[in-house]
N, C-alpha and C positions, 0 to 999 in steps of 0.2 A: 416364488423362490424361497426356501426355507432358510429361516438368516439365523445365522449362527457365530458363537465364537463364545467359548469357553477360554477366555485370555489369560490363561496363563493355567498354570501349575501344577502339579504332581510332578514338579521338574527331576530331570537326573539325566546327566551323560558326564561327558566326560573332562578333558582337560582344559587348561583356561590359562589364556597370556591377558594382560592387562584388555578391560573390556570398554567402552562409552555406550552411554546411550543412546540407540538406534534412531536414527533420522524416520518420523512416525510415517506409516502408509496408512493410510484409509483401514479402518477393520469394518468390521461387519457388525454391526448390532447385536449383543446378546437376546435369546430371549429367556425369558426364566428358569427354564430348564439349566439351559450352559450358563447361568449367572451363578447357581445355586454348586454347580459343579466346579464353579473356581474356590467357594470355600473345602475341597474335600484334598488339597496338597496334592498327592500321588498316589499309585496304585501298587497292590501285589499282581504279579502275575504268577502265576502256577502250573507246569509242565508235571503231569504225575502218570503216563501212559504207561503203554507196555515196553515198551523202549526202555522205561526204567529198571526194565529184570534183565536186560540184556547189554549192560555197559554200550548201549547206542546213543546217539544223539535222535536220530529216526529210525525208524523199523519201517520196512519194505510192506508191510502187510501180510506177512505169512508166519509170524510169531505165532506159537498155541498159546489160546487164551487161559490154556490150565497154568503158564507159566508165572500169570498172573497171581499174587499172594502175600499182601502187606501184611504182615502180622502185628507188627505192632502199631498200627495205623494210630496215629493222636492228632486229630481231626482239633480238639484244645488246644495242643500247644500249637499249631499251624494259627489257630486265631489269637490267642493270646500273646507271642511278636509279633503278627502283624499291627497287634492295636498300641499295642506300646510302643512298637516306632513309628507312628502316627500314619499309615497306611488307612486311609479312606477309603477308600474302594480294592474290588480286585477280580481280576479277570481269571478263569475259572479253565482249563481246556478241556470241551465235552468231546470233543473227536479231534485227531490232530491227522497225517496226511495218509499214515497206514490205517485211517478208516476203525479204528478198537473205539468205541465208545464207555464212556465213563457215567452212563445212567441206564436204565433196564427201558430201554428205547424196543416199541412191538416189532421195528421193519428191519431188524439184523438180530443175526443170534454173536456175533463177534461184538460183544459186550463186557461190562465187570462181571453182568450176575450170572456169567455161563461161567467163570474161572472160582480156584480152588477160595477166594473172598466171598462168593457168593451173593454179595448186599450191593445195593445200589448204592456208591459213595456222591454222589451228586446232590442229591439233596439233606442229607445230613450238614456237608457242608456248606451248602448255602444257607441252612437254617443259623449253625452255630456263626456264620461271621455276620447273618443278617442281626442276628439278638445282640453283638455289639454295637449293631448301629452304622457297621460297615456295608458300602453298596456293592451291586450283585452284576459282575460282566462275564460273558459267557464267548468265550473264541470257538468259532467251529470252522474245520478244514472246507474248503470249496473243492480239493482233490480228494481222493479216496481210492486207496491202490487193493485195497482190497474186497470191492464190491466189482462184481462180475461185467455192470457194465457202463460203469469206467473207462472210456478210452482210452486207451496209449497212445500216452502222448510223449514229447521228447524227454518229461520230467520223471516219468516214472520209472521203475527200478526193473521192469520186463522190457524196456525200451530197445529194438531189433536195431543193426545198422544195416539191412537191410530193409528196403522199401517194399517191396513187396510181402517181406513178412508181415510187417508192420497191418498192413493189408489184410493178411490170412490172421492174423491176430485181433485185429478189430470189428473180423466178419460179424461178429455175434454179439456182440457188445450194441448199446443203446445210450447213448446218454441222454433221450427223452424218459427213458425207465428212469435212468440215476435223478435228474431235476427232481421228477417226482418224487424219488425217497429222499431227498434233501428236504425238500419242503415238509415232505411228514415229518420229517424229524426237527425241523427247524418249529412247524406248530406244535409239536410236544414240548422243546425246550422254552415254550415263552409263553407257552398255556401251564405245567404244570409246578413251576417252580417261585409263582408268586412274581413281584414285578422284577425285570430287570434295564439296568441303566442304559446297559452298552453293550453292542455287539460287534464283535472284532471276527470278521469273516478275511480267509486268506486261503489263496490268492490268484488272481489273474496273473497269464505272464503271456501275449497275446504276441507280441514282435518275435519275427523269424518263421522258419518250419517248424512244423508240430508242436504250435501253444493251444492255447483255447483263452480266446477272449470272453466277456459279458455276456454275448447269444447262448455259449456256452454251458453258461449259468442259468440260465434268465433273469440278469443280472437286476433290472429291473421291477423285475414279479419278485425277487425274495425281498427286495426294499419295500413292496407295497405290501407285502406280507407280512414283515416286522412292524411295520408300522401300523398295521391295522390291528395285531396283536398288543405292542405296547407302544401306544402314541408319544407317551415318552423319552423311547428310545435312542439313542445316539448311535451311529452305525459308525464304519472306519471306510476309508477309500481304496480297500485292495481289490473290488466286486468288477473293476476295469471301466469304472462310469464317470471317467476322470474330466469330462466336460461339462456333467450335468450332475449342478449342485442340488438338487432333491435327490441324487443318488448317494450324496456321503456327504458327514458332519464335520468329519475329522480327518487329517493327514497321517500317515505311521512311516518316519523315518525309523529305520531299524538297525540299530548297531553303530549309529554316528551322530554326530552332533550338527546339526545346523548349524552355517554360520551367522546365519541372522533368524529374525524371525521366519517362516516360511511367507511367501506370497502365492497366489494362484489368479492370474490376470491383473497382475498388480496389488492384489488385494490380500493382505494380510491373513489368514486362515488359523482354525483351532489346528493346533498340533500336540501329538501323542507320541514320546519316544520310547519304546521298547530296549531295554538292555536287562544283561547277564549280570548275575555277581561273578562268573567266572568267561570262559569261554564256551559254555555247552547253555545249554535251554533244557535237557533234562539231567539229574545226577547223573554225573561222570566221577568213579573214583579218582581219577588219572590225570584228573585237569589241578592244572598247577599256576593258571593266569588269573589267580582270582583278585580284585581291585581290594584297595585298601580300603578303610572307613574312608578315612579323607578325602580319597578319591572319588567317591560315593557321593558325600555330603556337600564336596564342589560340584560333581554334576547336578545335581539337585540346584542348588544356588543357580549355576548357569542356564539350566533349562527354563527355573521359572523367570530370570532376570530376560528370555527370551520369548517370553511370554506361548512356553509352553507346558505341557503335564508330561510328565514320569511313569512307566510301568515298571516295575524293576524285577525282572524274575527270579524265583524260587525252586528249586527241582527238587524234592524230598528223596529219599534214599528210599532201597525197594523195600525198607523196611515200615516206610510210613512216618518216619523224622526228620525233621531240619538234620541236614550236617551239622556238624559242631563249627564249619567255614563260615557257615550259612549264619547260624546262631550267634555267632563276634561279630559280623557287619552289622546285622540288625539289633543288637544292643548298644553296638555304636553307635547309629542311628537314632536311637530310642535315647541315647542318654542327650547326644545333641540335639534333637527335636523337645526336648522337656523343657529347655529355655529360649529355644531361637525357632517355634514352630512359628512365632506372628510373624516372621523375614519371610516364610515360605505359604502360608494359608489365605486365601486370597489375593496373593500378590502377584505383581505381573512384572511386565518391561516398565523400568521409570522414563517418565515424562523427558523430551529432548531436553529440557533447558536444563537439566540437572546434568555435568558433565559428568564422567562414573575416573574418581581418580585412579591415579596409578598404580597395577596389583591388585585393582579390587573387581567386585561385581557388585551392582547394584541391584535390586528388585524394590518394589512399590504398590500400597498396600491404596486404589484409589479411595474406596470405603471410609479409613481412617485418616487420610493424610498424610501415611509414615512413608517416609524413604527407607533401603536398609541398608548402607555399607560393609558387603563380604569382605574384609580384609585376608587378602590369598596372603603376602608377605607382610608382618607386621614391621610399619616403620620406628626408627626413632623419634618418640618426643612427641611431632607432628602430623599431622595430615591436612594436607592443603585441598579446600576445595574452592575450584575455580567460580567465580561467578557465584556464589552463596549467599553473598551479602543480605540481610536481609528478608533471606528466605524461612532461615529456623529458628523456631521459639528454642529446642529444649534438645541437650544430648545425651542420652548413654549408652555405656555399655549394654547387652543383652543379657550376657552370661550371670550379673550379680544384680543389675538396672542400678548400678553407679554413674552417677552425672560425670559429663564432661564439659569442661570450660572451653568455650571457643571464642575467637575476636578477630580483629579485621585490623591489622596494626600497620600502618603504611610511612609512620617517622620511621627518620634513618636515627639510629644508635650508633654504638658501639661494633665493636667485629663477633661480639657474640651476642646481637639483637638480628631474630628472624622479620623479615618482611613480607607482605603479599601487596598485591596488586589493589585497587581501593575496591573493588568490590568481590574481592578474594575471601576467604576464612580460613582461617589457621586449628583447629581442634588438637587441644593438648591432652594427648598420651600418656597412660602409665609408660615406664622403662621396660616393663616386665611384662611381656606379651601375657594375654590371657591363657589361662588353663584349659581351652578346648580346643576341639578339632579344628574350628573354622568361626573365629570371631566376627561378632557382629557390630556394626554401632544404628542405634536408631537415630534416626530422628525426627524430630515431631515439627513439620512446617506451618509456617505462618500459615 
């Protein structure tokens, strides 16, 4: 049984009411691989298709690949914010579900280098993000609406309501052909691209009429296939082998926030959230939900406080730029991650005995010993933590590493003497909330 758990981070999702530390389940043993992946925070994700010429979220697979044409493509600045707001890895999309592939793959001519681009953008970019030191994930679609035989199925965009069509439409189709060129194409992306971390395959949808589960796939033979390409490798659970743990490493809740950590038989599991800066996965000029930094920098907080990792997607414009939308979160990002990355880099869910006060979120660096208090609403004066007595040597801020004085004061005074409980702590407050997004305070325990 392959044991796994990458416990925590690349966190990001969404909103946050006052949080505690989760009552612990059983995790699974890291092994070196997902040990080495909890120091890398969170991920870029990257939607750059043909989709992106046609104000789509997805394209049906019938786009001309002549429509294809970044001109001004900067492959630099794509790496240079990811690295500045401290994006450790990032996931890459070589094929998404209209089947357009994004490298000069021999088993399809519906490629980049058949369109007016002519270059294979696939490896240029994983060269430039790999020389920063960033790691290399590749998502490739399990559907493909535009290879000939591709079934239709209920998902796809030729989808009859009638039955019989359905029928007369499938006559000719194979999807023992399609396996096959999956696979060719899955041993080129993980033989020619140098190593890569993760693979994020999507998706089975197997419940009801006309899905296609795992057989489907061979959901099985492309796990022993990646693996035997790169032993390495970390795969995601959408391949439908949701019983058998040597078929997937990681969970992908998509577009929501776990309320807890995830479990699976009781048992705690690596988890990976996928989200938008806006409402779309490829540019959309027209989207108008896009989240604030804050809002950004609290999911992050909350995801790793929940001991999991963060994807955060990016969709360049057809021109081959960040938005300028795009560009303000991630230097928001970048300017908060320059003092409060050690709240988020290695850290996970904290330990039960530490209660997570009121408005905050907690995460916890096992490595070092730190706790980190996210302070969501900053109080006056004080902040009470329950049961601390004891526990901490040393406090400060993050944003400047200014000490804070804390004590455990249980005489009664006057009507303006604060109290706690005897083995309570009181940590006293500037008046004057911090100057960032999302205050931290460390601290360093006994």
């Amino acid at each position: 049984m392959r044991k796994i758990i990458f416990v925590l981070l690349y966190g990001i999702l969404w909103g946050v009411l006052p949080l505690r530390a989760q009552k612990l389940v059983p995790a699974i043993k890291p092994n070196a691989t997902q040990q080495a992946m909890q120091k890398r925070a969170y991920g870029m994700f990257i939607h750059f298709g043909i989709n992106t010429f046609c104000q789509q979220e997805w394209s049906d697979g019938s786009i001309p690949a002549l429509t294809y044409n970044p001109t001004n493509l900067d492959c630099e600045q794509w790496v240079r914010v990811a690295r500045d707001a401290g994006f450790r890895y990032v996931l890459l999309v070589t094929k998404h579900h209209d089947g357009f592939c994004m490298w000069d793959s021999k088993y399809t001519d519906y490629k980049i280098t058949n369109t007016p681009y002519k270059k294979d953008i696939l490896k240029p970019l994983v060269n430039a993000f790999r020389n920063e030191g960033i790691r290399i994930g590749f998502y490739y679609s399990l559907l493909d609406w535009h290879h000939p035989d591709f079934t239709i199925d209920r998902n796809h965009p030729q989808m009859p309501q009638n039955p019989e069509l359905l029928k007369e439409l499938n006559k000719n189709r194979n999807m023992a052909k399609y396996r096959e060129y999956m696979k060719n194409q899955l041993t080129e992306l993980l033989t020619e691209f140098g190593q890569i971390d993760e693979l994020f395959m999507d998706y089975t949808y197997a419940e009801g009429e006309n899905g296609k589960n795992s057989k489907d796939w061979d959901a099985e033979g492309i796990v022993k296939l990646a693996r035997k390409l790169q032993p390495q490798i970390i795969i995601n659970n959408r391949l439908g082998l949701t019983e058998n743990r040597q078929g997937w490493d990681y969970i992908t809740p998509e577009q929501f926030m776990p309320q807890q950590w995830p479990t699976v038989n009781s048992q705690r599991v690596p988890w990976e959230t996928c989200q938008t800066f806006s409402g779309s996965w490829g540019y959309h000029r027209d989207e108008y939900s896009w989240k604030s930094v804050h809002q950004l920098i609290v999911m992050l907080a909350e995801t790793v406080s929940k001991g999991g990792n963060l994807l955060l997607n990016v969709g360049p414009t057809a021109r081959g730029v960040f938005d300028e939308r795009a560009i303000e979160r991630l230097n928001g990002l970048a300017h908060w991650m320059r003092f409060h990355s050690s709240a988020i880099y290695g850290c996970t869910a904290a330990p039960t005995e530490y209660a997570c006060p009121n408005n905050c979120i907690l995460t916890y660096n096992p490595n070092t010993n730190r706790l980190y208090i996210h302070v969501l609403e900053w109080p006056f004066k004080s902040l009470y933590l329950k049961q601390y007595k004891g526990k901490i040597k040393y406090a400060q801020l993050l944003n400047d590493n200014s000490e804070l004085k804390f004590r455990t004061e249980t005489k009664k005074g006057s009507h303006m003497t604060e109290n706690t409980g005897a083995d309570d702590v009181i940590i006293t407050l500037p008046v004057e909330r911090p100057n960032v997004e999302l205050p931290v305070i460390e601290l360093i325990l006994e």
